[in-house]
N, C-alpha and C positions, 0 to 999 in steps of 0.2 A: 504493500500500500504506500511506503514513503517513497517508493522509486517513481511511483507513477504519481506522484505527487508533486515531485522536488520541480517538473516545468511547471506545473501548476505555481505552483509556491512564487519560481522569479517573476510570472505571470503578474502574480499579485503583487509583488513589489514593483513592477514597472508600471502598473496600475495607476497605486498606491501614490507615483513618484509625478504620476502625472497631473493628479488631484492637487498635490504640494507645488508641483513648480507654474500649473497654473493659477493658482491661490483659488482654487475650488474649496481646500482644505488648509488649514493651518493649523494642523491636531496631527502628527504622527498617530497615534490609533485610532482615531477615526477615519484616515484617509485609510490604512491597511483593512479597518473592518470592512468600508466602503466597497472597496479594492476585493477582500474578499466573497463577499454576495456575491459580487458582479463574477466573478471566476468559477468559482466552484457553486455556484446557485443552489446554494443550500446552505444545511447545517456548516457552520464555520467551528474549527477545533483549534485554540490557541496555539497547538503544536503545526499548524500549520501556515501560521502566520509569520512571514519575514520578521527579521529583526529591523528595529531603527539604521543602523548602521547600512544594509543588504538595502532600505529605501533612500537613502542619503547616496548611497553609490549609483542607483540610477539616474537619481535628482541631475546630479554631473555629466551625469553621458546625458542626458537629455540636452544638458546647458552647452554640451560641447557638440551634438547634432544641430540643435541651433545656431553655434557660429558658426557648421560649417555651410548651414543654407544660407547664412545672411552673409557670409562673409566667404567664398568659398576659395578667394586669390589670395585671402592676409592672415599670414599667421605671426600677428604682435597681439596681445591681449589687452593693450592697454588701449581703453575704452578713449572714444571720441567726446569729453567733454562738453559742456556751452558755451559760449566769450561768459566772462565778466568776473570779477572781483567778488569774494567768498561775501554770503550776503551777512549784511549786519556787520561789516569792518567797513570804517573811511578810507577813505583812497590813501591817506598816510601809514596803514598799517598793511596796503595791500602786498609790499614787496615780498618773496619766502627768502626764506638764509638762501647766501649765494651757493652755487654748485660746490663741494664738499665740504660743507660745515656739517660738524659731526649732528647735530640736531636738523640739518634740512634732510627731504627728502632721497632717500637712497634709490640705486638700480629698481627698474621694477620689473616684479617676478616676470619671465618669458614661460609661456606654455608650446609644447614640443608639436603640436598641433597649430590647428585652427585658430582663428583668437574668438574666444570668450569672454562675453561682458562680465568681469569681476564680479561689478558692482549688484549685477544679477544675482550672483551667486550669492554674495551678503545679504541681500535685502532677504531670500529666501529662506538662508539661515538664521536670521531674527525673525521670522515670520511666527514660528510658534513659542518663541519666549512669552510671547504676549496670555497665554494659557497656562505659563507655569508660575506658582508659587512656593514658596518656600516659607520655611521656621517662619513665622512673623516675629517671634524676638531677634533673631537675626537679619532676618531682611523687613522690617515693620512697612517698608514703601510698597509694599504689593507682589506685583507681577517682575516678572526677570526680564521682560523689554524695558520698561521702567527703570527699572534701577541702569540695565546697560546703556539707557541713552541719557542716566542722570550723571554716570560714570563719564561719557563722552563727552558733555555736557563740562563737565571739571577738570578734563583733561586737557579740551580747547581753553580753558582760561589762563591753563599754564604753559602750554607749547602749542600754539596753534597755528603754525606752519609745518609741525612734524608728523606728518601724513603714518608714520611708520608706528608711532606713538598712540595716535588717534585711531585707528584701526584696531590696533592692540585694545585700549579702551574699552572703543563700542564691540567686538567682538567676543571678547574674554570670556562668556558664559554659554556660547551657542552650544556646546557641545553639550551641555545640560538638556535640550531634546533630544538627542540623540542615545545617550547611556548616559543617564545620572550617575552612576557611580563610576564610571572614567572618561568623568564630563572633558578633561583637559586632552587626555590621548583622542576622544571620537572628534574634537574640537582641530584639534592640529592634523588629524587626517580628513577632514571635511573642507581644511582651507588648503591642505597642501597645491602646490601650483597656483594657489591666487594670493598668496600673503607673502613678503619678502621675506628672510630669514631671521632677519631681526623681531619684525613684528611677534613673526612666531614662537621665537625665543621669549620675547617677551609673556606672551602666553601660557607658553611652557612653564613658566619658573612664576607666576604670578602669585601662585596658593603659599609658594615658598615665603614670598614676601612678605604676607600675610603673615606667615606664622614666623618670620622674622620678627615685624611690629610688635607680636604677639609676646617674643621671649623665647617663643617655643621650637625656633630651629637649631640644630645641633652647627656645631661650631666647625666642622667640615665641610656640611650644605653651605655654610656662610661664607667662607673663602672661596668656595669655588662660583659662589654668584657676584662677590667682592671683584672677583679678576675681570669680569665682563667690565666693558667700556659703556654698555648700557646699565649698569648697575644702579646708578642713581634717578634712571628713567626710569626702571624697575622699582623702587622704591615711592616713586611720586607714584604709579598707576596702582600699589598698594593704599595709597593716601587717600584716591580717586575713589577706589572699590569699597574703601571703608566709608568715606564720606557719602557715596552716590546709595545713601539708603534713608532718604528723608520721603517724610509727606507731603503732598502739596506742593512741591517744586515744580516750576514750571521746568519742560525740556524740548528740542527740537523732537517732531516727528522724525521715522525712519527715512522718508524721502528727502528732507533737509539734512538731514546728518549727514547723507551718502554724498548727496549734492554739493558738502562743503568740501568733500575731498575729493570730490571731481573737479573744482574748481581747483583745486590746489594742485591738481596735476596737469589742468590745464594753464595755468599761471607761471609753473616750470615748462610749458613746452614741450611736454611728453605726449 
C-alpha cells in the first residue's frame, strides 16, 4: 500500500505547493489537507501526508518553473527593481555605503539556473507566519509575521542600507512553518540560493545570540561567533529579536518591507 502510494503522496505535495505559492492557502496543513481530498478522494491518513519540508521543496521548483517561463534567456536572479529612493527616507539619507564598506550591500546570491524573483520567494515564506503563535509570555505581540516585521522594522533604524542585515531580520523565523523544532536548519534550507552567505550566517547563529544576551552560551560557542566580522551585526539582530515583541507597534506590511530592499538594490545598481 505505501508503494502505491508514495506518487500519490508527491502528488499531494505539488498540490499542496501550488495552493501556497498561489496564496490560495497560507496554512501549510490546510493547503496538504486540501491537496489531499483532491488526490486521493477520500478518507485522508496522516501517514500519508507530505511533510512541510517535501511542500517547501516544491514551492521552489514551482518558483524556479516560473523564471524559466518568464524569463527563459536570463539566468541572474537578481530581481528588476522600480526607480526611486526607499520610501519614507529624504533624498539626504538616500545614498547606500559606497561599494565595499563592510556594512553596504555584498555580492548577490547567483542561482545556477534561470533567474528567480527572490523576493517571491520571501514574501511566500512569511506568508504563513501570519497563522503562527507562540508562548504569549514570550512572544506577548501575537502572531510571528508580526513580530518578524516589528524585528525589521528595528533593524532598518539601525542599518538601513545593509540589505544583508535587513533580510537576516525580517526572515529569521520562516523556518518556524516549516518544522518548528528545527525552525533554523528548515529556514536556511528554504533560502538556500536566495540569501547571501552572510545573511545566512546570520540566521544561523541568531538563537546563539540570544542565548548569549541571555548568559547562557558556553564560552567556546562565544569565541567562535566573536571571530566572525559580522559578530557585532549579530548581536544588534539579537537586540532586534528581543525588542520586536511589543503590542500595538505600528510596522510596514510584507509588501513595503520587501519593496524597501528592492529599492536598495536598485539604488546600488544591481
Amino acid at each position: 500500500m505505501t508503494m502505491q502510494r508514495d506518487p500519490q503522496r508527491r502528488q499531494v505535495a505539488f498540490e499542496a505547493a501550488k495552493l501556497l505559492y498561489t496564496r490560495d492557502e497560507s496554512q501549510y496543513h490546510r493547503a496538504k489537507l486540501r491537496a489531499a481530498r483532491k488526490v486521493y478522494g477520500g478518507q485522508v491518513r496522516v501517514s500519508d501526508l507530505p511533510t512541510n519540508r517535501e511542500v517547501g521543496r516544491q514551492v521552489l521548483e514551482l518558483a524556479r518553473a516560473e523564471g524559466r517561463r518568464i524569463h527563459p534567456e536570463d539566468s541572474d536572479d537578481t530581481p528588476r527593481a522600480r526607480q526611486g529612493r526607499p520610501a519614507g527616507r529624504p533624498p539626504g539619507h538616500a545614498m547606500p555605503y559606497p561599494p565595499g564598506h563592510p556594512m553596504g550591500p555584498a555580492a548577490r546570491p547567483q542561482a545556477a539556473g534561470p533567474r528567480v524573483d527572490r523576493f517571491c520567494v520571501y514574501a511566500m515564506l512569511l506568508a504563513p507566519l501570519e497563522k503562527i503563535r507562540e508562548n504569549l509570555q514570550a512572544h506577548p505581540e501575537g502572531d510571528l509575521l508580526y513580530h518578524s516585521l516589528q524585528v525589521f522594522e528595528l533593524a532598518r533604524e539601525q542599518l538601513p542600507y545593509d540589505e544583508e542585515f535587513l533580510l537576516a531580520a525580517l526572515l529569521h523565523d520562516v523556518g518556524k512553518a516549516i518544522d518548528p523544532r528545527e525552525h533554523v536548519a528548515a529556514a536556511l534550507e528554504a533560502l538556500e540560493g536566495f540569501v547571501t552567505p552572510r545573511t545566512a550566517w546570520l540566521i544561523e547563529h541568531h538563537q546563539d545570540a540570544l542565548a548569549l544576551a541571555d548568559h547562557t552560551l558556553g564560552a567556546r560557542s562565544r569565541r567562535r561567533l566573536a571571530a566572525s566580522e559580522d559578530f557585532e551585526e549579530l548581536r544588534l539582530l539579537a537586540r532586534c529579536d528581543r525588542r520586536g515583541r511589543a503590542v500595538g507597534v505600528p510596522v510596514p506590511d510584507v509588501e513595503d518591507a520587501l519593496q524597501y530592499v528592492r529599492d536598495l538594490v536598485e539604488m546600488c545598481g544591481e
